[in-house]
C-alpha positions as CSV (number, residue, x, y, z in Angstrom):
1,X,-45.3,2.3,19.1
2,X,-43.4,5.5,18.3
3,X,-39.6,4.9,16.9
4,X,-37.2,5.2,19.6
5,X,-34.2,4.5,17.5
6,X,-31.4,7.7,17.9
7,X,-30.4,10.0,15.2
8,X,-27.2,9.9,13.7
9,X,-24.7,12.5,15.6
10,X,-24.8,15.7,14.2
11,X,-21.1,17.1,12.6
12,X,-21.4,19.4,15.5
13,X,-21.7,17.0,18.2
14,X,-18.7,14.9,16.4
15,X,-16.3,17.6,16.3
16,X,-17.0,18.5,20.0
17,X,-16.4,14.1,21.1
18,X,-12.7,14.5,18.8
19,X,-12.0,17.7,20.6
20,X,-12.6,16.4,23.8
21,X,-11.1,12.8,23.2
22,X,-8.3,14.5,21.8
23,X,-7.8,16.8,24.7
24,X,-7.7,13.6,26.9
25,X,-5.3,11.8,25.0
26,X,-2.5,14.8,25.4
27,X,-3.3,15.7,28.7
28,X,-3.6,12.2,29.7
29,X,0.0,11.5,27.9
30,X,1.9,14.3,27.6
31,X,1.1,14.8,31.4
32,X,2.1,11.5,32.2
33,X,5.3,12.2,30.2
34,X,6.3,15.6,32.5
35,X,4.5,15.1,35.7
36,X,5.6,11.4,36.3
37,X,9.1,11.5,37.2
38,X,12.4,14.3,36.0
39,X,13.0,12.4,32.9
40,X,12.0,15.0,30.7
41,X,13.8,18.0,32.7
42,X,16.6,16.3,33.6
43,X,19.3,14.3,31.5
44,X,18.9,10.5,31.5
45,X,17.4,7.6,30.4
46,X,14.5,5.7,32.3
47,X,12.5,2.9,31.1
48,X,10.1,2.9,33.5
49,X,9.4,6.0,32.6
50,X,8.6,4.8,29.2
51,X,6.2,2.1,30.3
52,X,4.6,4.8,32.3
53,X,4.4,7.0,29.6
54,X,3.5,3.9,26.9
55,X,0.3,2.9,29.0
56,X,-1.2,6.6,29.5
57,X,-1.4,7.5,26.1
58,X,-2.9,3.3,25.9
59,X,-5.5,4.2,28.6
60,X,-6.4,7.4,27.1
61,X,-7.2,5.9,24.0
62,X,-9.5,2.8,25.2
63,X,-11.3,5.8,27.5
64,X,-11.4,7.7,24.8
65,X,-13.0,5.1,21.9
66,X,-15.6,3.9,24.3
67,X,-16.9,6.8,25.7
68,X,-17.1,9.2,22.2
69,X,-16.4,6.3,19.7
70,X,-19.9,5.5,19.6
71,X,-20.1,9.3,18.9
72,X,-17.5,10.1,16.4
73,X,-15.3,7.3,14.8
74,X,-13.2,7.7,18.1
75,X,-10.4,9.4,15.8
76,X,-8.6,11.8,18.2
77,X,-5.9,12.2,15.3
78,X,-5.8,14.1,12.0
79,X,-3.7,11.0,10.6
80,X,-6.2,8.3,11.7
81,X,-8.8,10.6,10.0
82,X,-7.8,11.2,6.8
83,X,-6.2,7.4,7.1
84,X,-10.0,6.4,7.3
85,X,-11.3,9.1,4.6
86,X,-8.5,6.8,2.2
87,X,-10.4,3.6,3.5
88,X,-13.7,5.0,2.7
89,X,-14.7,5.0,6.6
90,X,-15.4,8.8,6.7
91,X,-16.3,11.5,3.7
92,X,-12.9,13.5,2.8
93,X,-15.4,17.0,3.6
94,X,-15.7,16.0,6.7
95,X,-11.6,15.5,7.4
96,X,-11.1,19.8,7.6
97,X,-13.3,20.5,10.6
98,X,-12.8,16.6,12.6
99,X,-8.3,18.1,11.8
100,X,-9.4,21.3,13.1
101,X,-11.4,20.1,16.3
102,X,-8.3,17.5,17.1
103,X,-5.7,20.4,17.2
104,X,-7.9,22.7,19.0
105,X,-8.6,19.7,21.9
106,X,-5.0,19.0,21.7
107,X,-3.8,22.4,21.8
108,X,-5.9,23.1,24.6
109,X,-4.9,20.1,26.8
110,X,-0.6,21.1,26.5
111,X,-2.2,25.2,27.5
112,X,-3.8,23.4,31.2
113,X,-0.6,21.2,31.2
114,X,1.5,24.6,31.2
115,X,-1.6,26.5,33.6
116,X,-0.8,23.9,36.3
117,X,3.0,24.2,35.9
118,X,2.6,28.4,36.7
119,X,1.8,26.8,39.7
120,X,4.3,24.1,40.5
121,X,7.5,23.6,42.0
122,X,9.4,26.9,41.4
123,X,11.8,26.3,38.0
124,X,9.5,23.3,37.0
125,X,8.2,24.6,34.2
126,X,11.3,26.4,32.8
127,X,12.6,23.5,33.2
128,X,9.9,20.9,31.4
129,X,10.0,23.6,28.2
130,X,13.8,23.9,28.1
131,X,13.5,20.2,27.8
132,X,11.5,20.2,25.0
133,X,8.1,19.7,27.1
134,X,7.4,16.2,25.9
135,X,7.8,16.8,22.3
136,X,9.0,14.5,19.6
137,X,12.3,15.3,17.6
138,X,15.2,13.7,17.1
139,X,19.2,14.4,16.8
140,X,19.7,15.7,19.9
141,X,16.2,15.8,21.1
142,X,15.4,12.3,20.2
143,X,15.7,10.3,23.8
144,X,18.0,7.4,22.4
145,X,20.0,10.1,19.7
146,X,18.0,8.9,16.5
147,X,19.0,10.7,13.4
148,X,15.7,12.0,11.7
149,X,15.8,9.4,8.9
150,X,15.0,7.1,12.0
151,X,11.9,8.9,12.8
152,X,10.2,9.3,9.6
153,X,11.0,5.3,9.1
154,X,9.8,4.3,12.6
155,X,6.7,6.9,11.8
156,X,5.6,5.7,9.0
157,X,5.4,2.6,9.5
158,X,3.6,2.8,13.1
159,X,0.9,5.4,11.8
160,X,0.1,2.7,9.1
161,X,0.4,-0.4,12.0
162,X,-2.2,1.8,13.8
163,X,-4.6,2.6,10.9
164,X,-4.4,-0.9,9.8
165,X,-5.6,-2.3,13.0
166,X,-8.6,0.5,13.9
167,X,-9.7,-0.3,10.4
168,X,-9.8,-4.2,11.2
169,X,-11.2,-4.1,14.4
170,X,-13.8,-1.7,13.6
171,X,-15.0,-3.4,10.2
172,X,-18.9,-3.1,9.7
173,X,-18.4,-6.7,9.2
174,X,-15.3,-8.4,10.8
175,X,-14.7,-6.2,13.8
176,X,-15.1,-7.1,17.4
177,X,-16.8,-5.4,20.4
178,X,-13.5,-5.5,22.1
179,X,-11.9,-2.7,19.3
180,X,-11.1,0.0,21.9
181,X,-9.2,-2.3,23.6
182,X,-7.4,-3.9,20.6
183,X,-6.7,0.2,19.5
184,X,-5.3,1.1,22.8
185,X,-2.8,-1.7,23.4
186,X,-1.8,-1.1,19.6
187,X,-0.7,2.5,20.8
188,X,0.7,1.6,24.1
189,X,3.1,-1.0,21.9
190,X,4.1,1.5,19.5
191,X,4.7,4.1,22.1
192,X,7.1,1.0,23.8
193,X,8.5,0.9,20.2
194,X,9.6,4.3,19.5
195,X,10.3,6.7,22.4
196,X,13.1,6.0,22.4
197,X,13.9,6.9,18.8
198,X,11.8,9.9,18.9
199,X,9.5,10.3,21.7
200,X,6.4,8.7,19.7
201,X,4.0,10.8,17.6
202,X,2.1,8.9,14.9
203,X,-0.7,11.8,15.9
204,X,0.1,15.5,14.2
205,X,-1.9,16.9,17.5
206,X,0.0,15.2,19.9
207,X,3.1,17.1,18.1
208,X,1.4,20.1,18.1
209,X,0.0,20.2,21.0
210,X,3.7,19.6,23.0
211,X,5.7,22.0,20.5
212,X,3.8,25.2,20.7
213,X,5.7,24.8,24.5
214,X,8.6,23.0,23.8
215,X,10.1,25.6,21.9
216,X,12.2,26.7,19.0
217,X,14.1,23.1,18.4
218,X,11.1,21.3,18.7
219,X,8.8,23.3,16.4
220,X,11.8,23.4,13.5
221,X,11.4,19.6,13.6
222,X,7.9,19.6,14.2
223,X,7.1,18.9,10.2
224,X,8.3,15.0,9.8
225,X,6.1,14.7,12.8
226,X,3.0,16.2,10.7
227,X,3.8,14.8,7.4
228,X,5.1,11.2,7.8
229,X,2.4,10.0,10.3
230,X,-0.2,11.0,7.8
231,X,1.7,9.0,4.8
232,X,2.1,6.0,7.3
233,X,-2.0,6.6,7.8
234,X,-2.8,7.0,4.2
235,X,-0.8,4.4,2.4
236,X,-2.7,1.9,5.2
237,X,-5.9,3.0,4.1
238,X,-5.7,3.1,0.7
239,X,-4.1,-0.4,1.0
240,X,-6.6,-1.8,3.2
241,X,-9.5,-0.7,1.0
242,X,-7.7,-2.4,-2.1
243,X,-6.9,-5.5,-0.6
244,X,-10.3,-5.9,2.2
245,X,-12.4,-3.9,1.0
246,X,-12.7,-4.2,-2.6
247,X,-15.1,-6.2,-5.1
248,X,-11.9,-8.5,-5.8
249,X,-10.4,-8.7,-2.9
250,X,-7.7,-10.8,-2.4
C-alpha cells in the first residue's frame, strides 16, 4: 500500500493561507467597523456598534484558524508570530516573510474596503477617512478619549492574553480540537475590552492596514500600535515557554 500521508505545507503555500486569513480578518473587521452603522463618520458613541464590531473580527478569526490553520499556524498577525517564534512554535527565519505576507493581506483588504467606498453613497468615503477609517489611536481619536499611556497598557497586556491562550489551546500536548473557537471568542472579548480605549489593535496589520487611509493623525500614532502589541506577544511567549514548556517547569 503506497503512503498517502500529506506533505508538510510548503513556506510558499503558508505565506499565501496568512495573506489570505489576514485579508479576511481586516476586511471582515474593519468593514464591519465602517459599513455597519455612522459610528465612525459621525460623532458619538454606540455600543452596539462595538458588539457588532467585537464579534466580526471573533468570526473572522474562528473562519480563519479552521480553514488555513491546518495550513499555517492560523497566525494572521505579525505579533502572534513572532509571540510563537519566543514560544518555540515557529523558527524566528520564518517570522520576515509570514510579517511580510500578513501586511500585504491586510493592506490589501483596507485598498477593496476603500474600492467599494469610490462607489458608495456620495461623501461616504471622505467621510469614513476624515474619521480616521477604523484606525486605532487615542487622545482625540481614541473612542472613549484615552490618553496613549492607556493604550500601550491595555495593548500590552491583551496581545500577551491573546498569545497566552493560542499557545494553550494549540499545545502539541494539552490543546483541544475546539482551539479556533477558544482563539476567536478570546478576540471578540478583548475587542469588548478596549475599543473604547483605543479602537482595539493587538495586530500591527490591522493598524496598518486602516492607517495607510485614515490619514495623517492616525499614521503619527500608528507606532504604539506596532510596537506594544508585539511586547504584549513576546513577553507571553517567552513566559509560557519558561513556565510550560520547559524541562523544569513549574
Amino acid at each position: 500500500m503506497s503512503d498517502t500521508t500529506p506533505s508538510a505545507p510548503s513556506l510558499g503555500a503558508k505565506l499565501v493561507a496568512e495573506g489570505i486569513g489576514t485579508f479576511l480578518l481586516v476586511f471582515g473587521g474593519v468593514g464591519t467597523a465602517l459599513f455597519a452603522s455612522n459610528h465612525f463618520t459621525d460623532p458619538g458613541a454606540n455600543s452596539a456598534v462595538y458588539v457588532a464590531v467585537a464579534l466580526a473580527f471573533g468570526l473572522t478569526v474562528v473562519v480563519g484558524a479552521y480553514a488555513f490553520g491546518p495550513i499555517s499556524g492560523g497566525h494572521f498577525n505579525p505579533a502572534v508570530t513572532l509571540g510563537a517564534a519566543a514560544a518555540g512554535r515557529i523558527s524566528w527565519k520564518d517570522t520576515g516573510p509570514y510579517i511580510v505576507a500578513q501586511i500585504v493581506g491586510g493592506v490589501i483588504a483596507s485598498s477593496m474596503l476603500v474600492l467599494i467606498g469610490l462607489f458608495g453613497p456620495e461623501g461616504w468615503l471622505a467621510g469614513a477617512q476624515d474619521a480616521g477609517f477604523a484606525s486605532n489611536g487615542w487622545g482625540e481619536y481614541s473612542p472613549g478619549g484615552f490618553g496613549m499611556f492607556s493604550a500601550i497598557i491595555i495593548e500590552v497586556i491583551l496581545a500577551a492574553v491573546f498569545l497566552l491562550v493560542i499557545l494553550g489551546t494549540t499545545h502539541s500536548h494539552r490543546g483541544t480540537p475546539f482551539a479556533g473557537l477558544a482563539i476567536g471568542l478570546t478576540l471578540t472579548l478583548i475587542h469588548l475590552i478596549s475599543i473604547p480605549v483605543d479602537n482595539t489593535s493587538v495586530n500591527p496589520a490591522r493598524s496598518i492596514a486602516a492607517a495607510i487611509y485614515g490619514g495623517v493623525g492616525p499614521l503619527s500614532q500608528l507606532w504604539v500600535f506596532l510596537v506594544f502589541p508585539i511586547v504584549g506577544a513576546l513577553i507571553a511567549g517567552f513566559a509560557y515557554k519558561a513556565l510550560f514548556d520547559s524541562p523544569n517547569k513549574i
